[in-house]
C-alpha positions in Angstrom: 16.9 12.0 -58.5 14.4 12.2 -55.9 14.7 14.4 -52.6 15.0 12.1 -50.2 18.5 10.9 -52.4 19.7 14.4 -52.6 19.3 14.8 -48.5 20.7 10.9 -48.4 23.3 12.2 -50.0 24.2 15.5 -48.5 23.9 14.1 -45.0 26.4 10.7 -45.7 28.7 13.5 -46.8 28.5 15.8 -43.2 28.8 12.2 -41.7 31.6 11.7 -43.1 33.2 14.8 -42.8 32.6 14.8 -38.9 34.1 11.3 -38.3 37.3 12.2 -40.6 37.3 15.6 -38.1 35.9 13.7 -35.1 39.2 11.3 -35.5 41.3 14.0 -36.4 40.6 15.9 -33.2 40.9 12.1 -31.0 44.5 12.3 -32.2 45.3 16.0 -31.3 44.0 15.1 -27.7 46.0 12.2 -27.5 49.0 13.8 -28.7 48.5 16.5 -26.0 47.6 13.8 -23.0 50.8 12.1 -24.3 53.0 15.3 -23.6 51.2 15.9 -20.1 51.8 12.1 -19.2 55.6 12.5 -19.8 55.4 16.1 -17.6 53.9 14.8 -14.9 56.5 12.2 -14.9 59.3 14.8 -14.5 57.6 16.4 -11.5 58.6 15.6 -8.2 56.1 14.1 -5.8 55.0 17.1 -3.5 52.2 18.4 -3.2 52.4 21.2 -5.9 53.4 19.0 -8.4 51.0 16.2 -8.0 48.3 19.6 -8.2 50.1 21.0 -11.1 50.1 17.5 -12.7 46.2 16.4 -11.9 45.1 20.4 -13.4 46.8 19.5 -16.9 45.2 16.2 -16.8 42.1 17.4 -16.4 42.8 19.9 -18.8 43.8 17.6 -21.4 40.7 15.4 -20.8 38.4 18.2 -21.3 36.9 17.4 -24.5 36.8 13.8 -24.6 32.7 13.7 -24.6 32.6 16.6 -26.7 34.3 14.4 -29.4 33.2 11.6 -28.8 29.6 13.1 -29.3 30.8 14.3 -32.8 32.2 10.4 -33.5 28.6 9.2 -33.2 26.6 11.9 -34.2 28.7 11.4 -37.5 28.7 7.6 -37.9 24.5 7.7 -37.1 24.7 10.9 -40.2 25.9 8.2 -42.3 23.8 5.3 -41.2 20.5 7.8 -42.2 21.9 8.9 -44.9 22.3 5.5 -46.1 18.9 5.0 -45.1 17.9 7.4 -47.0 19.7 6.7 -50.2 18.1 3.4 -50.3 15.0 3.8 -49.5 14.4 6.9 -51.0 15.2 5.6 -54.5 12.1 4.9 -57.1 10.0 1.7 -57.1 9.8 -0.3 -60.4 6.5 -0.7 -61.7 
């Protein structure tokens, strides 16, 4: 197995593992946006709760790029790992 496989190989694995811990992390975050949505709801309209309610927001929107980041930096792992794989393999004679 050539060296171009073996890096084919190890980098459609770290691809894989970031979009399975890229997702994971989009569901923690929507989870917590979920229980900040139904907090805000309980707050009455003056002015320190509509503060207290756009600060959690904010805070539970903090990583969205970050992740999101990590979604395609994992599926574009996989697409040149592919890459990779295929074209790294050895040419019949």
């Amino acid at each position: 197995m050539g060296y171009k496989r073996i890096v084919g190989m190890v980098a459609c694995l770290a691809g894989i593992a970031l979009i399975i811990y890229a997702s994971h992390c989009m569901h923690v975050i929507s989870g917590a946006k979920s229980e900040v949505h139904n907090m805000s709801n309980q707050m009455s309209g003056n002015y320190v709760g509509r503060r207290m309610s756009n600060n959690m927001q904010a805070s539970a929107s903090q990583y969205d790029t970050q992740v999101k980041i990590g979604l395609y930096a994992g599926v574009a792992l996989v697409v040149i790992g592919g890459g990779l794989i295929y074209f790294g393999r050895k040419k019949k004679r």
